[in-house]
N, C-alpha and C positions, 0 to 999 in steps of 0.2 A: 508522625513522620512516616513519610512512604518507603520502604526500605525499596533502595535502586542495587540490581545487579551491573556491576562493574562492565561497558559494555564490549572492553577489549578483552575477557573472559568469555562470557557468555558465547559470542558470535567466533570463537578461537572454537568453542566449541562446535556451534552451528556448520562450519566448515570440515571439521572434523566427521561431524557425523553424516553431513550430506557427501563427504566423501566413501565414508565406510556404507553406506548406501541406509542410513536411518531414515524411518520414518515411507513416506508413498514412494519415494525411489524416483518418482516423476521427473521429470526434463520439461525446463520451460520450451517452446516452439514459437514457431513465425505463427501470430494467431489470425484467424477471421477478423473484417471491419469488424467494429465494436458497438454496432448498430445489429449486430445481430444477435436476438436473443438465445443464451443457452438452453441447450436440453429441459433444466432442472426448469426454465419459466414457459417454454413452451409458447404457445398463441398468447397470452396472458401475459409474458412480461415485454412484449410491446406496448400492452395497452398502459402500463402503470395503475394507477391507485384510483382510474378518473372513475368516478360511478361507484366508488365504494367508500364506505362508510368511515373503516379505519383510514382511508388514506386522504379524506380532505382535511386541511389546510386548521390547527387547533385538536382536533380529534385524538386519542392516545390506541390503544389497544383495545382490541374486543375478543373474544374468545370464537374459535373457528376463521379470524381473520388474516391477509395477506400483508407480510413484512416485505416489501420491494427491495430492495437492496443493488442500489447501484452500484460498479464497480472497474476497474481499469482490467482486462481479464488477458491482461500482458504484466500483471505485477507480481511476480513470484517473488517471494513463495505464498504473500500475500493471498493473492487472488489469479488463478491465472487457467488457463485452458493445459489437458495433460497431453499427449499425444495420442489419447483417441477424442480429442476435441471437449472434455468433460472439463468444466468449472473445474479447479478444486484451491486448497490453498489454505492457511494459519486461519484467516482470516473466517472463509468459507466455513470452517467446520468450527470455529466459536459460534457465527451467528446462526446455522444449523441447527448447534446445543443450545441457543439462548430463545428460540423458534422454536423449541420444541419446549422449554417448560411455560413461553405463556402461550400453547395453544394455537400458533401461529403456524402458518403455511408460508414458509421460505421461500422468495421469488428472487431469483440472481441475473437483474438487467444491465448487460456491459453498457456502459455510454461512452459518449469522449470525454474524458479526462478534463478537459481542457472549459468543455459546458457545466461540469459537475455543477455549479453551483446555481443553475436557469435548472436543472433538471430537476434538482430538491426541491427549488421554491415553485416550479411550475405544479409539482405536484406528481411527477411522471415517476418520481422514486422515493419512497419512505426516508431513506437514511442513505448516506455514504459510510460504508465499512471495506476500509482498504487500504490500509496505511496510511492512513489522514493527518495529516498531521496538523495541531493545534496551534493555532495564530492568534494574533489580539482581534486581525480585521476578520477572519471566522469565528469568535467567538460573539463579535457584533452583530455577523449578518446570518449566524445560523444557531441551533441549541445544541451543544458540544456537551458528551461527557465527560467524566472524569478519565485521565489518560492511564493507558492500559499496555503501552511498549515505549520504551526510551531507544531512541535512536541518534546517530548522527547524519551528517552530509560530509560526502568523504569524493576523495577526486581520482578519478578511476585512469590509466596511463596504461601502453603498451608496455609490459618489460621490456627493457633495454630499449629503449624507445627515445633515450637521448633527455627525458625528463624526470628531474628525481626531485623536483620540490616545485611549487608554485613559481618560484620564481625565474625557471627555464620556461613558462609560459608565454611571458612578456612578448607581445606579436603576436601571438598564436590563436587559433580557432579551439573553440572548447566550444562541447554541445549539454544541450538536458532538456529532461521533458515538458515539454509545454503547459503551461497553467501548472508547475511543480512547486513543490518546496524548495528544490534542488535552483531552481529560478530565482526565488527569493531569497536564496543565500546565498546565491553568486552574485547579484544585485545590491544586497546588503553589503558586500565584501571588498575589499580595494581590489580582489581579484579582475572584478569587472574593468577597472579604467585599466587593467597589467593588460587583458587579451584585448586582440585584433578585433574579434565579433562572438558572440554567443548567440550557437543555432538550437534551434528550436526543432524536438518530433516530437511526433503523437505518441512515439514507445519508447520508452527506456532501450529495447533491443534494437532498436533504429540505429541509435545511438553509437551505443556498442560496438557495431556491424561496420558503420562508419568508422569510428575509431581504430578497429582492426585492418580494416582498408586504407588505412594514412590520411584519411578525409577530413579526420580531425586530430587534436592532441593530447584532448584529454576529455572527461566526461565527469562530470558531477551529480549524484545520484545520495540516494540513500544508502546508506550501510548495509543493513538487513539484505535487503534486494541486491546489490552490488555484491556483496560475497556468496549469495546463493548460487548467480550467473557467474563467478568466477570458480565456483567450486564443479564445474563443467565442463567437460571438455572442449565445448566449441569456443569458448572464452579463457579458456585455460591458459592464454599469454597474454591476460591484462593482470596487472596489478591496483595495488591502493597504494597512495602517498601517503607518509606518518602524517603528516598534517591535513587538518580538517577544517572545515568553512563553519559547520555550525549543529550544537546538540538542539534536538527537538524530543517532545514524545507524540505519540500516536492515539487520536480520540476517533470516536463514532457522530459524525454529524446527523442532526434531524432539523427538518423544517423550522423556523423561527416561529414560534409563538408554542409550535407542539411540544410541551415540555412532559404533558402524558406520556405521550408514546418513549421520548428519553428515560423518563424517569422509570415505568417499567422495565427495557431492556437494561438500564444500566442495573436496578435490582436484581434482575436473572442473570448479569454478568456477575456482578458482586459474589452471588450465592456461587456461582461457577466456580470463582477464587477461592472461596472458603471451603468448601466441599472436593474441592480439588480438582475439577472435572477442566479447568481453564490449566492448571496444571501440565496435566496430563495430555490435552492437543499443543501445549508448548513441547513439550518431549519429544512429541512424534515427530515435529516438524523441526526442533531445531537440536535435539539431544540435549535438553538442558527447560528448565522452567524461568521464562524469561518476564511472566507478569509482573506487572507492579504491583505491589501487594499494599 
């Protein structure tokens, strides 16, 4: 049995400590299109994986080889740009340490969010690692690891905002991001027949922004990510609703068929967990060790 940390503890904590300023101290920001590669991929993480060896289609790891790594680089504390425009993120700095014991040269190409799943299979990105969360229909159309963060979908509201449960919804505009999880749990949910319309952005902070502007009513998002941007001051007069739409955990997607390349990284993850080293980047980022173990 997987032992699960409790996740209204854990994340009581994560708040806590992003407020006493633990961990990079970074502030999410308004990011670049997500078509622009970062620093860390340079000329190279335009091109993805085409012409090389580890990165067609079946192939696992090779040693001296390039791990692609696509990612939403508006998803804090995940994965996200800091305020001098640098990648960074939970996420970023697992697959760093996991890059670094098979040999592998870390390549961090943002995409839209929304494509993730043509970008995998075209071959333009090794993996998605960035709070991914695991589905039945992603575990059919891609090779998912073992899940590695427990989360929820939780419904974000202005304080004093006139909405203290789901059901002051009813009429109402509710936003979340496109191609999300947050999507398919509002979908899944009788919340969807309660609201007026659910709009769709490209950013979680889209979102937010609107929100804070009376544009919309409420926002549904991830946990983790939701209490990071409220542990902030620019978001510091949203709240969360006690009720929640729906518990998910968080996996690493690869190409369908490359069960190589999974099967490696999730070993150098594993060994992370045991040796402590997966540990110890949960600390940084959230004051507290949130892996599943």
């Amino acid at each position: 049995m997987k032992k699960r940390v409790t996740i209204g503890i854990l994340l009581c904590l994560l708040c806590l400590a992003l407020i006493a300023g633990c961990g990079t101290g970074t502030q999410p920001t308004q990011n670049p299109p997500a078509e622009q590669p970062s620093e860390e991929s340079g000329e190279e993480g335009t091109e993805g994986t085409e012409g090389t060896e580890e990165g067609t289609e079946g192939v696992g790891v090779t040693e001296g080889g390039r791990l692609v790594m696509g990612l939403d680089d508006s998803f804090a504390p995940m994965g996200f740009r800091d305020e001098s425009g640098e990648i960074v993120g939970f996420d970023v700095d697992l697959a760093k340490e996991a890059a670094a014991r098979l040999g592998m040269e870390l390549v961090l190409q943002p995409i839209d969010w929304d494509s993730k799943e043509v970008e995998l299979s075209s071959g333009n990105i090794d993996c998605i690692w960035n709070g991914l969360t695991i589905t039945a229909a992603r575990q059919e159309s891609m090779e998912m690891s073992k899940p590695y963060i427990a989360n929820n979908q939780v419904i974000v509201v202005v304080a004093d905002g006139g909405v203290s449960g789901r059901a002051d919804l009813e009429g109402k505009e509710i936003g979340v991001q496109k191609g999300s999880s947050a999507l398919d749990a509002v979908n899944a949910d009788e919340l969807a027949a309660l609201v007026s319309q659910v709009s769709e952005y490209p950013q979680n902070v889209d979102a937010f922004n609107d929100l804070k502007a009376g544009r919309l009513s409420a926002v549904v998002a991830d946990e983790i990510m939701a209490r990071y941007y409220l542990a902030t001051e620019a978001f510091q007069d949203l709240i969360l609703l006690e009720e929640s739409l729906a518990a998910e955990e968080y996996g690493i997607a690869f190409r369908k068929g490359n069960t190589e390349l999974r099967d490696a990284v999730q070993a150098a993850l594993d060994e992370m967990v045991a040796d402590g080293a997966a540990g110890e980047i949960s600390q940084t980022w959230f004051g507290a060790d949130i892996i599943i173990k």
